[in-house]
C-alpha positions in Angstrom: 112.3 78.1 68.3 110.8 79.5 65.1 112.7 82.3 63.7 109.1 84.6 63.9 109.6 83.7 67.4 113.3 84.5 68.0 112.7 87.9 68.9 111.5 86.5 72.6 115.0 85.1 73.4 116.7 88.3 72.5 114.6 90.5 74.0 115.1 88.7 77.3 118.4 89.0 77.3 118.3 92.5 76.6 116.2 93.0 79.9 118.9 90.4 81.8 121.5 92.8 80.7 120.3 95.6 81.5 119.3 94.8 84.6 115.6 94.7 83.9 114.6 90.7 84.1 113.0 90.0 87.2 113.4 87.2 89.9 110.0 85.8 90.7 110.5 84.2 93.5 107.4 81.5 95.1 105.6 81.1 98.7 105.2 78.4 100.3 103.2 79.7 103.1 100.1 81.8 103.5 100.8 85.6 102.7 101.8 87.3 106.3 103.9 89.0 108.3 106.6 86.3 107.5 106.5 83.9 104.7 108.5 80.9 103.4 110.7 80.3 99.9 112.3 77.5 99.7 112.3 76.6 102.9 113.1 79.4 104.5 111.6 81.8 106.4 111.8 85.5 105.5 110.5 88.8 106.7 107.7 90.0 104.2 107.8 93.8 103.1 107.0 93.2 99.2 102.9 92.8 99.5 99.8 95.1 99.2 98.1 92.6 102.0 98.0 96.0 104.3 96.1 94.8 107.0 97.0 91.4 107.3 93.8 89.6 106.4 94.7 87.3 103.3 95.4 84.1 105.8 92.5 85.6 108.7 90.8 82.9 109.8 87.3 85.1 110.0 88.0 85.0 106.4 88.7 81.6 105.5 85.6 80.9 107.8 83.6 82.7 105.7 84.3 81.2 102.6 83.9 77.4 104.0 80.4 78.5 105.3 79.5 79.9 101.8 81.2 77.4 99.3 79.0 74.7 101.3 76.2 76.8 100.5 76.6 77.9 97.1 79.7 75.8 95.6 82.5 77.7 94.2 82.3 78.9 90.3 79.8 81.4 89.1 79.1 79.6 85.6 78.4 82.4 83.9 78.7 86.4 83.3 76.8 88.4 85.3 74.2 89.4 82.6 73.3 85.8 82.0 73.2 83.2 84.8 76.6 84.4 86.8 74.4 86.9 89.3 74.8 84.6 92.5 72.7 86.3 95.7 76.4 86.8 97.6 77.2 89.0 94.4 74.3 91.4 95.5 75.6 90.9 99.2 78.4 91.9 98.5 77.9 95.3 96.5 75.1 96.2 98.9 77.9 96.1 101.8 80.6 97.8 99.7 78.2 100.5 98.7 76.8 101.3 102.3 80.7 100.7 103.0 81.7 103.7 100.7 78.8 105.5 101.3 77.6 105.5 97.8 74.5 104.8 96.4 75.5 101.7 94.4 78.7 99.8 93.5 79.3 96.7 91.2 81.7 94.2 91.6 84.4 93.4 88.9 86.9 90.6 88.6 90.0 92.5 89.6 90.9 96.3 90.4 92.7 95.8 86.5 89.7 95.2 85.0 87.3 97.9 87.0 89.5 100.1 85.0 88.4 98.6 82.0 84.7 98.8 83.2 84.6 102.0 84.0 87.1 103.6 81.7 86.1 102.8 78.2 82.5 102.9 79.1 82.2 106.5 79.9 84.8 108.0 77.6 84.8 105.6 74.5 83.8 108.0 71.6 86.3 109.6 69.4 84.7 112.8 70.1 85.3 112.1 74.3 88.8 113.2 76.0 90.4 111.4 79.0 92.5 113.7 81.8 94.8 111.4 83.0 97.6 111.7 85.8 101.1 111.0 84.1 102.0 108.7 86.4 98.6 106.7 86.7 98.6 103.1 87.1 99.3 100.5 84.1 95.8 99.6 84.5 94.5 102.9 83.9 96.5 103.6 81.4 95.5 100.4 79.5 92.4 101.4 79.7 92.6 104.3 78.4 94.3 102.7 75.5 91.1 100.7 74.3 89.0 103.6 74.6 88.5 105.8 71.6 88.6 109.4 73.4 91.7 111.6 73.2 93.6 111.2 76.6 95.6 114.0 77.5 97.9 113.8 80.2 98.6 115.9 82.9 101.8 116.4 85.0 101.7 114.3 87.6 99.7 116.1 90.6 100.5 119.7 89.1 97.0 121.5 89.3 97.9 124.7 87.2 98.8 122.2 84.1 95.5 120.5 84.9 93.7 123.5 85.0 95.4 124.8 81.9 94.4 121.9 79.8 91.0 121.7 81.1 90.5 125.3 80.0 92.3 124.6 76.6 89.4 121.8 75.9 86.8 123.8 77.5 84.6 124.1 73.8 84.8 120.3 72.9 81.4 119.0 72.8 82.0 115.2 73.4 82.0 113.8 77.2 85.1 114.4 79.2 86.6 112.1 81.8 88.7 112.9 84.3 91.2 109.7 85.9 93.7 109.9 88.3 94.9 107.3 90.9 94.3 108.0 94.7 97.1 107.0 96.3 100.0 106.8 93.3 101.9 103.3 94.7 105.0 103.6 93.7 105.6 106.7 95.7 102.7 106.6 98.2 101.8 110.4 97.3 98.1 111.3 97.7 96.3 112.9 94.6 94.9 116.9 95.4 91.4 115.0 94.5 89.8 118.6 96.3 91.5 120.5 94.2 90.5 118.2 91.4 87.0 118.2 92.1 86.9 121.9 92.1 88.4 122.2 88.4 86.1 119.5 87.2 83.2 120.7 88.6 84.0 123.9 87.3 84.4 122.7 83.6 81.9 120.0 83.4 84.5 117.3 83.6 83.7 113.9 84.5 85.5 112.5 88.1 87.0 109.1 88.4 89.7 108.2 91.4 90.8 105.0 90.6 91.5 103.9 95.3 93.4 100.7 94.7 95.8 101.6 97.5 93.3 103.8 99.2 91.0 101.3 99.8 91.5 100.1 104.1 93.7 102.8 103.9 92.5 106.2 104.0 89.2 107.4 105.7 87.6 106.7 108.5 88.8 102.6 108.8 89.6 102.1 105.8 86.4 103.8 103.9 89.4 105.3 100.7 90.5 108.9 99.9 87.0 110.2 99.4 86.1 109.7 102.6 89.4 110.8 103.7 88.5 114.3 101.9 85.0 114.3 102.7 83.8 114.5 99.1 80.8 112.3 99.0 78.6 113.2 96.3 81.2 115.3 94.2 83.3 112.5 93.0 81.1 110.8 90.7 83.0 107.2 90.4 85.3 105.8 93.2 87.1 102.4 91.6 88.7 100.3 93.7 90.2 96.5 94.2 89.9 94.0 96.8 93.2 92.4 96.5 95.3 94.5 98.5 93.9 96.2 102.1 91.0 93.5 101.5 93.6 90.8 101.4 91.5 88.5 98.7 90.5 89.6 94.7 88.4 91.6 93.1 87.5 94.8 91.6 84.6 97.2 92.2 83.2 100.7 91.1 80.8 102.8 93.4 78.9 106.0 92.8 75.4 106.8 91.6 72.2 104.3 91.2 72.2 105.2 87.7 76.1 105.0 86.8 76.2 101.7 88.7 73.1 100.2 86.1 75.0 101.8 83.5 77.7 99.9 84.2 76.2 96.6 84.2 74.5 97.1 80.9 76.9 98.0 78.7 81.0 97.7 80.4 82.4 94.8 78.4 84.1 93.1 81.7 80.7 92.7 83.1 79.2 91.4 79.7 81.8 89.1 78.3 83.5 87.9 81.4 82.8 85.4 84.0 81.4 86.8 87.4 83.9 86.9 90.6 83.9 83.8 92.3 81.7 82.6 95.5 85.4 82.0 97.6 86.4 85.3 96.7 83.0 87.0 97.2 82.7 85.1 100.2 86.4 86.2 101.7 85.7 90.0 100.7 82.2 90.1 102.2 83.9 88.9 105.7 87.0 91.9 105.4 84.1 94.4 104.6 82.8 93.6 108.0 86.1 93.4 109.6 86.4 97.0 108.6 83.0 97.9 109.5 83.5 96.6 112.8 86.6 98.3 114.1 89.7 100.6 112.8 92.3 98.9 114.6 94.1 97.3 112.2 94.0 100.6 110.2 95.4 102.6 112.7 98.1 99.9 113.4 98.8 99.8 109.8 99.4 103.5 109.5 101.6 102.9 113.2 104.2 100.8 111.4 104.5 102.8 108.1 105.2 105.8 110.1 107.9 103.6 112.6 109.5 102.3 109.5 109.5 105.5 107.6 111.0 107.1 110.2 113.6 105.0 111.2 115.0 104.7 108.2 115.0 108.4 107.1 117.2 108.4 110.6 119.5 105.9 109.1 120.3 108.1 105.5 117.8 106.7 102.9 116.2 108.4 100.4 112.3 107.4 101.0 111.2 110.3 98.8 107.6 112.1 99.9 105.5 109.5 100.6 102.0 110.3 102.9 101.1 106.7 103.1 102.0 103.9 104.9 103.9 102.8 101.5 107.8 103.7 102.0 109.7 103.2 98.6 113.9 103.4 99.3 115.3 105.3 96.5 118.9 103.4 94.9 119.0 105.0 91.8 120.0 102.6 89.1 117.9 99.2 88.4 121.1 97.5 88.9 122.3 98.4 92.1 118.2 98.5 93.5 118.6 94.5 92.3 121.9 93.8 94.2 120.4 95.6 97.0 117.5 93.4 96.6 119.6 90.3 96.1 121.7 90.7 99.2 119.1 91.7 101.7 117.3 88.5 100.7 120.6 87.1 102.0 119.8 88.8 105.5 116.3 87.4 105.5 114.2 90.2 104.4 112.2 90.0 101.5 111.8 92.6 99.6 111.9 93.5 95.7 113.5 96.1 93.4 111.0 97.7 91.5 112.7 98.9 88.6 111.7 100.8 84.3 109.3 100.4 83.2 107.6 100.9 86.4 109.0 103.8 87.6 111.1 106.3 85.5 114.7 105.5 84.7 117.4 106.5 87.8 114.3 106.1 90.2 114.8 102.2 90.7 114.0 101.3 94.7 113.1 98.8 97.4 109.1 99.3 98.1 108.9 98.5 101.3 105.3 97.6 102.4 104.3 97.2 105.9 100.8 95.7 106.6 99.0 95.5 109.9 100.4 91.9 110.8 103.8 93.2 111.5 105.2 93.7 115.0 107.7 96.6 115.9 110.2 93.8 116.0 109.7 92.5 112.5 110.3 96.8 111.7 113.3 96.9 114.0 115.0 93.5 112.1 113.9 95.3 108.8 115.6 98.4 109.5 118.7 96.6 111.0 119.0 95.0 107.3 118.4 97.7 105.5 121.3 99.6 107.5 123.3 96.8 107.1 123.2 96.3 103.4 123.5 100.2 102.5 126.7 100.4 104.5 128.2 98.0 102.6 126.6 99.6 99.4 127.9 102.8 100.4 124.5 104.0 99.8 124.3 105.0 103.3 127.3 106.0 105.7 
């Protein structure tokens, strides 16, 4: 390796020493309930595929039917020859999904951040309220944006308030961001109380519904619905690759902010429109959801069975109001050996450990989805138990 280059090596093993590098381990299966590495079967509690429709044949269906029709790659941005009629389908059914007047679709919820982000706060005269513990995505985006961001702690509405009112007088546009559902600990964000202070100050309203999305609201519709705030949050951003089960980002809100958006955010300009499979696969969960909210209310059924049961057993699952359950460890470390040894059992689930959350914080995030049965729960929970025993982390 070139000596410019040596820095790589040693920073990896820092991160292996520390406790920090992370296994990635492969499927060999469709995502589900249960997959298969390396030839094994395991129980799945490590992806955002909350309802269960990433391998749903209506899906798959759907995007036979319209890759005969229409092939599969766009060949082009949006703005030039990438606009494909199941593109307008599609935002059409998201936007009378949402409620909202308008949405656009983006390549992943990553770069919807970068759409909307940078587009509507990107003077050096604009400021950015942002949640301290807002997503990497957000906070990217707020990095290539030239607006002051000031950060607010996380979900504390008198600091929020107090810095709104300290930048009442500045004259340049002023964003508020702030994740719906915050996914590491699966709190919800006070987005009425939010509102209120924005609206009050002139302030801009984003909520960036990654993990709302086929989560909250009426079947699935995100936190906005779930508040009843239509018309007073003026951008809802969201992605398609987790409740959806298949890729893609979005941004809904106004006629006008949605045209904006297509003229002049730099994701839609200077990179290639979603693809026709992935449109195709997302137009047939929109109408899943439009159809019924039983796999929403079954998803919200097991997060509350597996939160409870193992708050009976002795874990720390911290204060989460979603579906999401994250098991507190405490050090990266031991979250890792935890991680490691209920592998062992059959259960796979991963350590999420610094950066992502805060030092002395590291967990197991376990995420239930829709396709899970009360006996896939019960074998989780019986692992769990199993492996804190001998951890002492339980007694």
């Amino acid at each position: 390796m070139a000596v410019p280059m040596k820095f790589l090596s040693e920073e990896l093993d820092a991160m292996k020493q520390a406790g920090l590098y992370g296994t990635i381990r492969t499927l060999e299966s469709p995502q589900g309930a249960w997959v298969h590495i390396d030839g094994k079967k395991y129980l799945n509690l490590c992806s955002n595929n909350y309802l269960g429709l990433c391998n749903d044949p209506r899906l798959v269906a759907k995007v036979k039917e319209y890759t005969d029709k229409y092939g599969v790659g766009p060949g082009a941005v949006r703005t030039i020859a990438g606009t494909m009629s199941p593109h307008i389908e599609l935002e059409k059914k998201l936007a009378a999904f949402k409620g909202a007047e308008a949405a656009i679709v983006i390549q992943s919820g990553f770069c919807a951040n970068l759409t909307v982000i940078p587009t509507l706060a990107g003077g050096a005269d604009d400021l950015i309220f942002s949640d301290s513990l807002n997503h990497a995505s957000i906070i990217d985006a707020c990095r290539l944006s030239k607006a002051k961001v000031i950060r607010y702690e996380h979900s504390d509405m008198a600091d929020l308030a107090k810095k709104l009112e300290e930048n009442s007088a500045v004259k340049g546009r002023k964003l508020l961001i702030t994740d719906g559902v915050f996914s590491m600990d699966g709190d919800i964000a006070k987005l009425p109380e939010i509102v209120d202070l924005c609206e009050k100050h002139g302030v801009i309203v984003a909520v960036d519904d990654a993990h709302g999305e086929g989560v909250l609201g009426r079947g699935g519709r995100g936190i906005v619905d779930h508040f009843n705030l239509h018309g007073r949050v003026d951008v809802e951003i969201g992605t398609m690759s987790k409740a959806f089960g298949v890729m893609g980002g979005m941004a809904a809100g106004s006629t006008v902010l949605v045209d904006y958006l297509r003229q002049k955010a730099r994701p839609n300009l200077f990179s290639s429109a979603l693809t026709i499979p992935d449109v195709a696969a997302n137009l047939a969960s929109v109408e899943i959801l439009q159809e019924s909210e039983t796999l929403v209310k079954k998803l919200w059924s097991n997060g509350d069975f597996l939160k409870k049961e193992l708050k009976a057993m002795g874990f720390d699952t911290a204060h989460s109001e979603t579906p999401i359950t994250p098991v507190i460890i405490g050090e990266a470390s031991d979250a890792k050996a935890f991680s490691t040894k209920i592998f062992e059992r059959g259960v796979f689930a991963t350590a999420i450990v610094f950066p992502t959350v805060p030092r002395g914080t590291a967990r197991i995030r376990a995420m239930v989805s829709a396709a899970h049965s009360e006996d896939d729960l019960r074998f989780a929970v019986e692992q769990f138990a199993s492996v804190g025993r001998e951890m002492g982390i339980i007694s």
